[in-house]
C-alpha positions as CSV (number, residue, x, y, z in Angstrom):
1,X,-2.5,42.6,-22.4
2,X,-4.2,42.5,-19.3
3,X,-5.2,38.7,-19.6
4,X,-1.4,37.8,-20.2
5,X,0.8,35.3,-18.1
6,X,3.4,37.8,-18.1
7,X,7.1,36.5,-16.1
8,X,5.8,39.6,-13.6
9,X,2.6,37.7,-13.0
10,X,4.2,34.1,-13.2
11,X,6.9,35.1,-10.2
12,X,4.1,36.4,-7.8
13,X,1.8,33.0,-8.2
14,X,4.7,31.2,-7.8
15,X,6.1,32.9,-4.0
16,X,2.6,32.8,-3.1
17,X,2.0,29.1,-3.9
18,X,5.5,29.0,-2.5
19,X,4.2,31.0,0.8
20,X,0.8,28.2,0.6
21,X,3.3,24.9,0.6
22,X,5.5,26.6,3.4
23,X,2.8,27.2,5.8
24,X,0.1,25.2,5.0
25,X,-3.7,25.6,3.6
26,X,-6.7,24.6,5.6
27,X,-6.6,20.4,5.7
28,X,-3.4,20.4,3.9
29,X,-0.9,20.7,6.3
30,X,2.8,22.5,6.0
31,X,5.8,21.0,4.0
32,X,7.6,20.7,7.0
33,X,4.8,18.0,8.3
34,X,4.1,16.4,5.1
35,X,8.8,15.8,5.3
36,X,7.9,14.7,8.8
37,X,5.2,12.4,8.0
38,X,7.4,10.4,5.9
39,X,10.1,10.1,7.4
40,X,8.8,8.4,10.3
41,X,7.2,5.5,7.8
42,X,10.5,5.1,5.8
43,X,13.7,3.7,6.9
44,X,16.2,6.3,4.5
45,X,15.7,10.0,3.3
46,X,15.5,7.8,-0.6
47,X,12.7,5.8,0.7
48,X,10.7,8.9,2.1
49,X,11.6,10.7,-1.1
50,X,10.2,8.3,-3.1
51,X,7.2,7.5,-1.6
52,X,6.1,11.2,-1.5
53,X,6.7,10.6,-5.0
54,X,4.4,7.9,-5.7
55,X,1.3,9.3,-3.2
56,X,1.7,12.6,-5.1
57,X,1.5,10.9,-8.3
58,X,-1.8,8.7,-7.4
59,X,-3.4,10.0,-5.0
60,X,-2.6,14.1,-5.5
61,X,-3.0,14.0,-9.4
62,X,-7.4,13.3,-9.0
63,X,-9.8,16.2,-10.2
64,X,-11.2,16.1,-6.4
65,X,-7.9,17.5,-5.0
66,X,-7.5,19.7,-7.2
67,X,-10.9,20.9,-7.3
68,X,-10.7,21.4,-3.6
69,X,-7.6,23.1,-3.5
70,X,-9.4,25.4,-6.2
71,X,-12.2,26.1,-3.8
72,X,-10.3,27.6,-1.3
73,X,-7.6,29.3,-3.0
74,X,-7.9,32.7,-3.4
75,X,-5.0,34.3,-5.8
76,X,-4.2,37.9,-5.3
77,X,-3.0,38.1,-8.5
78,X,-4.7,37.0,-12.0
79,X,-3.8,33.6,-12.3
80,X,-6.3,30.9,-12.6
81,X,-7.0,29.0,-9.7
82,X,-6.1,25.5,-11.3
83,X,-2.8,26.8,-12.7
84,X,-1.8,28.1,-9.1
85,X,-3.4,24.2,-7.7
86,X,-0.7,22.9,-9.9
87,X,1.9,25.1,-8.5
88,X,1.2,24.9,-5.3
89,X,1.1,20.9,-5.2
90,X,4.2,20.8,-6.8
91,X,5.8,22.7,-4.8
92,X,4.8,21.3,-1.6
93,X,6.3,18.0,-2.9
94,X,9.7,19.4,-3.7
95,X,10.4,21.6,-0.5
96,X,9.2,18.8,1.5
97,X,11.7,16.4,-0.1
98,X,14.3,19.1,0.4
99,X,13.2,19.3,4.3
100,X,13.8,15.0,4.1
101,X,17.2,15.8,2.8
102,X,17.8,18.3,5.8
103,X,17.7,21.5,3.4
104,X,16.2,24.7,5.1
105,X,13.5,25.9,2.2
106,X,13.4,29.0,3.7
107,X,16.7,29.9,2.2
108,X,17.3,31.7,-0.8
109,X,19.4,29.6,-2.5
110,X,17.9,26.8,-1.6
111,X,14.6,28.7,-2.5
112,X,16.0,29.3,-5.9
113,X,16.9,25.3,-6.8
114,X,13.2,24.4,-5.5
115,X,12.0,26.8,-8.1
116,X,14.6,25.0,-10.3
117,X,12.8,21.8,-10.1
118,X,10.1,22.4,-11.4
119,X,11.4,22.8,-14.5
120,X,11.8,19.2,-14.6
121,X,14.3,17.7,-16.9
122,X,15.9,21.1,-17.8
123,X,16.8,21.6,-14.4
124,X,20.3,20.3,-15.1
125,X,20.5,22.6,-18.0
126,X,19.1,25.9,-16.3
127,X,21.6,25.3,-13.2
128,X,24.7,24.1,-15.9
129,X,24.4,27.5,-17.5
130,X,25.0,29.5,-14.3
131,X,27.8,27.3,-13.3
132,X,25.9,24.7,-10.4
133,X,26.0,21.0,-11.2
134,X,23.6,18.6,-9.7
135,X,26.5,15.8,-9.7
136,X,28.3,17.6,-7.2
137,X,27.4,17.3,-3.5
138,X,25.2,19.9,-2.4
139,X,26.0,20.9,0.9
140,X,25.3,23.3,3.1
141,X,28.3,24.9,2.6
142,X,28.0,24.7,-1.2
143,X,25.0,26.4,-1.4
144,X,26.1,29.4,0.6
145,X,28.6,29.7,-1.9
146,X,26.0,30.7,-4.8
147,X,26.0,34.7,-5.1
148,X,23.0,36.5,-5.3
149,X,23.9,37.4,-9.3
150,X,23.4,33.5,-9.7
151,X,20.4,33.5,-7.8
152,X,19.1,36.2,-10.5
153,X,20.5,34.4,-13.5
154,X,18.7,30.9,-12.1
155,X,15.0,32.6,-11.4
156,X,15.0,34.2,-14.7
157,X,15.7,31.2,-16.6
158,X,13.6,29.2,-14.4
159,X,10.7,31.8,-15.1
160,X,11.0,32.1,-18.4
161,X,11.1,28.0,-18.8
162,X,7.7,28.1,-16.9
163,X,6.0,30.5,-19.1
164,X,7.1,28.1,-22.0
165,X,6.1,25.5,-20.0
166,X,2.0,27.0,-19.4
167,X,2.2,28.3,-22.9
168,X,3.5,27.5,-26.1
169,X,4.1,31.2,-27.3
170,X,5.4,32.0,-23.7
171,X,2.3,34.3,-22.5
172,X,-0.8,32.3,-21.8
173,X,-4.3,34.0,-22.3
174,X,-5.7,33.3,-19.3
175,X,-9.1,33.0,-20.7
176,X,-7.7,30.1,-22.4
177,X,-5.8,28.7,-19.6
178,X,-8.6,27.4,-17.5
179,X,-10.0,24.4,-20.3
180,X,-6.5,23.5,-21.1
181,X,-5.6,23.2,-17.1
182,X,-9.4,22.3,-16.1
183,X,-10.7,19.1,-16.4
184,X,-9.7,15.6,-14.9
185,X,-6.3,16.4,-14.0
186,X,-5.0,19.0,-16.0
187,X,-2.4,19.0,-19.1
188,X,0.5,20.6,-16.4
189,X,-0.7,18.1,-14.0
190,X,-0.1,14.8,-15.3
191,X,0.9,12.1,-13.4
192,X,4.7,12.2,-16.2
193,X,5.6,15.6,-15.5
194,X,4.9,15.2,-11.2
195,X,7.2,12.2,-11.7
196,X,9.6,13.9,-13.2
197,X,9.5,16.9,-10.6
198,X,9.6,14.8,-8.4
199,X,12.4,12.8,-9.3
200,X,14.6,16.0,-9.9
201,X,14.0,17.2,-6.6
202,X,15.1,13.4,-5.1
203,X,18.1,13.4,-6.9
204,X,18.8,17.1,-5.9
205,X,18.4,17.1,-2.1
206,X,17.5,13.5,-1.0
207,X,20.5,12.0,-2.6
208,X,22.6,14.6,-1.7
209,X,21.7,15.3,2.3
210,X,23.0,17.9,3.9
211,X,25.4,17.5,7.0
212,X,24.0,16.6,10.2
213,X,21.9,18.7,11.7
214,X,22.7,21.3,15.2
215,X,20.5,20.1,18.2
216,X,18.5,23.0,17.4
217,X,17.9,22.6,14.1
218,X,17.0,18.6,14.5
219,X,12.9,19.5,14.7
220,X,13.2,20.9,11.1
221,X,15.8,18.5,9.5
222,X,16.0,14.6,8.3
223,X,19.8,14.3,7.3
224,X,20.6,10.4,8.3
């Protein structure tokens, strides 16, 4: 059906909100800025990560912002505007705590275990079952070690958690989608489930940083 959140559907919203968080909407700044911002008001990446955290929580999680994000989002694919809001949001927080733990977003892999996170607490089980743990140190190196048929295995599972996620049956009827998403904050937008993303993506990158950075990659990286 036409009016189906179909995984096809669910992947395009998802690197477009993905594009959004990466380079910025108008009075919203990128993710890269957002890492920057607080990383110069808190002494450790943990710090930083953490009180992302708790702004996104209060101050992100209001019908206003999401409302306004709504009014000036336009989706080129047929996905309600406050299901994309949600997405985009969280997204932003994650690759911006990825950016405070010196992780390039703009890497496939590292693409991949952003998308990962916001599967919240079966995060752990989606990258267990392709063979990543979240114990082990993720650096740099590590990640360049997981092959593209991993990549596949984690945005499938990732994909089809999210559909479960929007939907109990796994397809959402969009015409249905918009007063379970719509009013105050939103039933995928509580302040539970941002905390939880949130807290995945902390333990992911910010308490694993990557190495140092290169001179030349300093600008873009917070790695103590």
């Amino acid at each position: 059906m036409a009016n189906e959140m179909t995984l096809s559907k669910l992947n395009e919203a998802l690197d477009w909100a993905y594009d959004k968080a990466m380079n910025g909407i108008p009075g919203t700044g990128t993710a890269l800025e957002f890492a920057q911002e607080y990383r110069r008001n808190n002494d450790t990446i943990l710090d930083a990560a953490n009180s992302l955290i708790r702004w996104q929580n209060t101050k992100a999680a209001t019908s206003g912002f999401l409302t306004g994000l709504g009014g000036i989002i336009t989706l080129p694919v047929a996905v309600p505007a406050n299901v994309a809001s949600v997405m985009y949001v969280q997204l932003r927080m994650i690759t911006a705590i990825a950016y405070l733990g010196g992780y390039d977003p703009r890497d496939d892999r590292v693409k991949a275990l952003v998308y990962t996170c916001l599967a919240g607490n079966a995060a752990k089980d989606i990258l267990k079952d392709v063979g990543v743990v979240m114990a082990t140190k993720l650096a740099t190196n590590y990640i360049s070690k997981i092959s593209g048929a991993t990549l596949v295995k984690i945005n499938q599972a990732v994909g089809f958690r999210l559909l479960t996620k929007f939907g109990t049956t796994g397809a959402i009827n969009l015409g249905k989608a918009v007063p379970l998403l719509g009013g105050l904050v939103g039933a995928a937008f509580d302040s539970v489930t941002t905390n939880t993303v949130g807290n995945v993506a902390r333990d992911l990158f910010a308490a694993n940083p990557a190495p140092k950075p290169t001179a030349a990659a300093k600008e873009e990286t917070f790695a103590d």
